[in-house]
MIDRENZA-333472 format. One record per residue (C-alpha): residue in one letter; x negated, y, z. Coordinates in steps of 0.001 Angstrom, whole numbers, padded with zeros to 6 digits, always signed. Example, Ala and Ser with C-alpha at 12.3 -4.5 7.8 and 13.67 -1.06 7.14 Angstrom:
2
A-012300-004500+007800;S-013670-001060+007140;
END
This chain:
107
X-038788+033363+042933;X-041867+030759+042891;X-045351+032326+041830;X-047518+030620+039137;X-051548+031720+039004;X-052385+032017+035593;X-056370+030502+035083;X-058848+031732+032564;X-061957+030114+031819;X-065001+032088+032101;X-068627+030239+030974;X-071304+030543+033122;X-075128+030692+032606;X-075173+026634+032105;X-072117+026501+029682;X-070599+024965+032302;X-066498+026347+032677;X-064922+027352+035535;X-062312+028448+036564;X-061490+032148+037376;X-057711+033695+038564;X-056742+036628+036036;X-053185+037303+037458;X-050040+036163+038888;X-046589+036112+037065;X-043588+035518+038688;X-042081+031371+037489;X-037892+031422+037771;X-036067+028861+038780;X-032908+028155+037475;X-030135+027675+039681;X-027928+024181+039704;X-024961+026160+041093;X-023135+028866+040364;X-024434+032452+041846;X-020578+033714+042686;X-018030+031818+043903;X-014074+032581+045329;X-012925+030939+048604;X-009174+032166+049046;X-009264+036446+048827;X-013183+036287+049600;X-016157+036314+046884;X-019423+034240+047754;X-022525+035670+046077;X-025390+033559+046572;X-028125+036760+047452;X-031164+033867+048248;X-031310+030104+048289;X-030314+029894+052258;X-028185+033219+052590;X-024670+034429+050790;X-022989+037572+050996;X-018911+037197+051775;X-017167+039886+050537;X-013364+041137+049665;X-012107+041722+046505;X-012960+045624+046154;X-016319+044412+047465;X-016383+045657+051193;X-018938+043105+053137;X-017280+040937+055386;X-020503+039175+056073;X-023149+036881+055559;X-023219+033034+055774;X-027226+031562+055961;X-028356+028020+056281;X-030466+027048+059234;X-032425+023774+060391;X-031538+022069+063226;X-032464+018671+064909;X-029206+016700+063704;X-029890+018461+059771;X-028827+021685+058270;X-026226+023658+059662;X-024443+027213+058436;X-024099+030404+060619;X-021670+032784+059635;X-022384+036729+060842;X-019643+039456+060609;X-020720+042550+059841;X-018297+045373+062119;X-017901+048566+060110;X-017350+050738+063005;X-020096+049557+064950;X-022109+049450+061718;X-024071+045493+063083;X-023259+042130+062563;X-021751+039257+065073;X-023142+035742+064981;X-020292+033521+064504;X-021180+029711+065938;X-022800+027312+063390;X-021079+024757+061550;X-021486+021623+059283;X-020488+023105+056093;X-020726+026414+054140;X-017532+026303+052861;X-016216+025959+057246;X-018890+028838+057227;X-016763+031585+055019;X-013809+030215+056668;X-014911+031204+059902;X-015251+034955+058324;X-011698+034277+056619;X-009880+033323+059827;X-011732+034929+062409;
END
């Protein structure tokens, strides 16, 4: 979610204008790409623009998959989330989101 200041006018003593902030309002952006997507048994939901939640069909988290910069451009990090130990385990990053949810799939 992007913020936009909404501006009033307000006249001062030498009818000149200014500007004065009233409030904010929140400004959506609409997404390009889907928000949930399917990658074998496994449901992507998009939860920001650089992180996804993997889950399983009845919706228990297998993890999450974020983006992250790096010198050679972006690369994806998958982390498993372990039930039992109730944390997550950083999986190592790869080239592609898609290799990302893969690595949770597989791994």
């Amino acid at each position: 979610m992007v913020s936009r200041t909404v501006e009033a006018t307000k006249t001062t003593t030498n009818q000149q204008e200014a500007p004065v902030q009233t409030s904010t309002e929140p400004a959506f952006r609409i997404r390009s790409t889907p928000v949930a997507r399917s990658r074998g048994d496994l449901r992507v939901l998009d939860v920001r623009d650089d992180l996804s939640r993997v889950t399983r069909t009845n919706g228990e988290i297998v993890g999450y998959v974020d983006r992250v910069d790096v010198a050679g451009g972006t690369a994806y990090r998958a982390r498993r989330y372990v039930a039992v130990e109730r944390r997550f385990v950083e999986l190592p990053n790869v080239w592609s989101a898609d290799d990302a949810v893969d690595c949770l799939r597989w791994g």
